[in-house]
N, C-alpha and C positions, 0 to 999 in steps of 0.2 A: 387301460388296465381293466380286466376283469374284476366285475362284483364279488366275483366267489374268492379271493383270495382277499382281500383287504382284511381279514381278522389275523395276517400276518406282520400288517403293520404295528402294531403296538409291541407286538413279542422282537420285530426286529429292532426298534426302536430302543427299547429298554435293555436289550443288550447292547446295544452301541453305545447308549447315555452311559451303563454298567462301568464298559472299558474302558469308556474317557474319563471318568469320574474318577479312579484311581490314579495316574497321572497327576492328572490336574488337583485333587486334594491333600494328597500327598505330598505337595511343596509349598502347602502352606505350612506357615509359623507356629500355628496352633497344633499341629497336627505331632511337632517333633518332641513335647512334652510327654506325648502318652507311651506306653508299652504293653506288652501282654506282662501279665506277671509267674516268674518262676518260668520263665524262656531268656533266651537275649535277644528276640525279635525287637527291633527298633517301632516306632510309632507309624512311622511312612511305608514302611514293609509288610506291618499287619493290615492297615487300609488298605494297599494292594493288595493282598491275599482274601481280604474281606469283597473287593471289589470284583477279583476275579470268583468267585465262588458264588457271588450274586448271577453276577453272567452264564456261569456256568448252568447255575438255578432254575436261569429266564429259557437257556437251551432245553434244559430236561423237561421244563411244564411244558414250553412251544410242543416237543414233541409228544407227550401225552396228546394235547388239542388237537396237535395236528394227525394222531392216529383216529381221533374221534369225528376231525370234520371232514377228511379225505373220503369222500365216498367211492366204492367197489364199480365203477364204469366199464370196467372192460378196457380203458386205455390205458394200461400201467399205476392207474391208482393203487393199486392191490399191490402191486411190486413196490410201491414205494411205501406202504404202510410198511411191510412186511422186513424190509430194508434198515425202514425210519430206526429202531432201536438199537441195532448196532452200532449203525455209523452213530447216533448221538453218543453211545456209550466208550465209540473208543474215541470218538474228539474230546470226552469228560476226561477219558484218561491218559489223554496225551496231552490235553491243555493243561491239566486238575497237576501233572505232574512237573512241566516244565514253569507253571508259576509258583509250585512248594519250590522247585529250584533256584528260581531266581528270588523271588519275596522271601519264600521263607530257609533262604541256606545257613541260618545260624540254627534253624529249629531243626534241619535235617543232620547239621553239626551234632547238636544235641543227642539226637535220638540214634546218631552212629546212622554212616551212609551206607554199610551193610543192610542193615536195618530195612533202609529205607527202601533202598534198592528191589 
């Protein structure tokens, strides 16, 4: 493994910990007492949506860093800074959209799927 990528590991890592973290805290016990208030979002529904928004958080900073430590070589680095913003931006809003769908479809209830749409 190259030297020069390992400042990727922490950013990959932390979105992994991110995704499993909502799952996994979401069936505990403690977790089904709480609610958001003035929605009908369950307890386990908003830690998944809290979960994945983290993750998605960890994507958007990764890619800030990783526009700042990709240096211009001459081998496609430039192409992939250049690149970098888009594609994070539409996995934010392909992800960003199908976990309000799934965690939060009493909030998209809520606010009329027109709306949302």
């Amino acid at each position: 493994m190259s030297k020069h990528f390992l400042w990727v590991l922490p950013y990959a890592g932390g979105i992994f910990a991110a995704l499993l973290a909502g799952p996994l805290l979401s069936s505990m016990a403690w977790v089904q007492l709480f609610h958001i208030p003035l929605t009908p979002v369950t307890g386990p529904d908003a830690l998944r949506m809290i979960t994945d928004v983290v993750a998605l958080g960890l994507l958007l900073v990764f890619a800030l860093v990783a526009n700042q430590r990709l240096l211009d070589n001459g081998r496609g680095s430039s192409f992939l800074r250049e690149i970098l913003f888009p594609l994070v931006t539409l996995i934010i809003v392909i992800f960003g959209g199908k976990a309000l769908r799934t965690a939060g479809l009493p909030l998209v209830q809520q606010i009329g799927p027109s709306t949302f749409v």
